[in-house]
N, C-alpha and C positions, 0 to 999 in steps of 0.2 A: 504494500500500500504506500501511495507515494501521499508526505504531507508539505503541505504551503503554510506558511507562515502569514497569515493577513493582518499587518499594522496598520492598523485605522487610528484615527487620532479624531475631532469629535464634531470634522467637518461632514455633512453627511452627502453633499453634493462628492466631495473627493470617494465616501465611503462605495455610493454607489457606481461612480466609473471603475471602483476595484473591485467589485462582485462582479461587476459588467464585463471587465477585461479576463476574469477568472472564468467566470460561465458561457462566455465564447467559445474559450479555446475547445480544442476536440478530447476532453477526458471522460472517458466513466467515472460517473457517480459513485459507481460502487469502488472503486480503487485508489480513490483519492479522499482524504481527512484534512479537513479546512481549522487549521487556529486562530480565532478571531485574537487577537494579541491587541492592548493596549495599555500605554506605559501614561502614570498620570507624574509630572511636573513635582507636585508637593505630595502631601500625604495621599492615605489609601480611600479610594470611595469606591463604588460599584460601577465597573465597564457595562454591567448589564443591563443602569439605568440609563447609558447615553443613549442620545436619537441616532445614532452614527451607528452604534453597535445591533440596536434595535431593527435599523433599518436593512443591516448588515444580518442577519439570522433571519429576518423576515427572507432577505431575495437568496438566500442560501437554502434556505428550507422550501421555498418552491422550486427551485432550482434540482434536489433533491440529494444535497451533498451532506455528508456527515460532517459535523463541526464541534467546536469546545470553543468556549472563552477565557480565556486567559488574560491576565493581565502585573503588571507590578509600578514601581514609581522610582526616579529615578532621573538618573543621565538617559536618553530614550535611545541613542544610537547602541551605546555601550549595551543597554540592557536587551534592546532586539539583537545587537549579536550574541551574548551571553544564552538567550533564550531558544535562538536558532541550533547553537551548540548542542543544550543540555536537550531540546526535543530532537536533536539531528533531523530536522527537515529537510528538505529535497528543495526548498525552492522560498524565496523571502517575496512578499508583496507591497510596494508603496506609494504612494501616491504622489505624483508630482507635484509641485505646484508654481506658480509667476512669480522669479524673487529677479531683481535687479543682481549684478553682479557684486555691486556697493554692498546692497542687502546681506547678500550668501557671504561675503567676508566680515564685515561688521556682526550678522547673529550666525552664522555657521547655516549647515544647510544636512539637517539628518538623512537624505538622501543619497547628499552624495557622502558622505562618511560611512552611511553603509554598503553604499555600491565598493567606494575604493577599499572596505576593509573585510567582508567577506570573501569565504573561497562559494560561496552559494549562486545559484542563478537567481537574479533579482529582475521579479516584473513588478515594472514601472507605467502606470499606468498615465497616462496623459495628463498634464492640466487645463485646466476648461478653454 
């Protein structure tokens, strides 16, 4: 069974172009396990009350894919690699998004830190 690592964060327009880009592709349902993963900033609260994550389990489950939610807090690069490791998944998910270059140097850019610092195949789902 191959599993994906899906880091949603609690925009829900980004969440669903990454079920979208997910449930395109050509996979069985049955042989794939979807980790809804999200990492919160400061302390701990419930991934399973955001609208992102919600939305994210609604289009997975008609879709007909097996899932879990997962989440922790944290540095969010560090801890989706850490997390990718310890589940050893097959494949990281995230969601692009429009940063100025000024942007992506001044606050960092969790995308590309995890693109450059995994050995994982990472889908990158569009931004709007």
């Amino acid at each position: 069974m191959k599993t994906i690592l899906l880091c949603i964060d609690t925009d829900v327009k980004r969440a669903k172009r990454q079920v979208e880009s997910i449930t395109t592709l050509p996979l069985k349902t049955d042989d794939v396990k979807i980790v809804i993963y999200h990492v919160f900033r400061g302390g701990e609260a419930d991934a399973k009350r955001l609208k992102s994550v919600i939305e994210t389990i609604d289009k997975l489950e008609e879709a007909g894919f097996t899932f879990e939610v997962c989440q922790s807090s944290g540095d969010i690069s560090r801890n989706i690699l850490e997390t990718a490791d310890e589940l050893n998944v097959d494949t990281i998910s995230l969601a692009g998004r429009k940063r100025s270059p000024t942007g992506k140097a001044l606050f960092g850019s969790v995308t590309q830190d995890v693109i450059l610092k995994s050995n994982r195949p990472v889908i990158l789902s569009p931004a709007e």
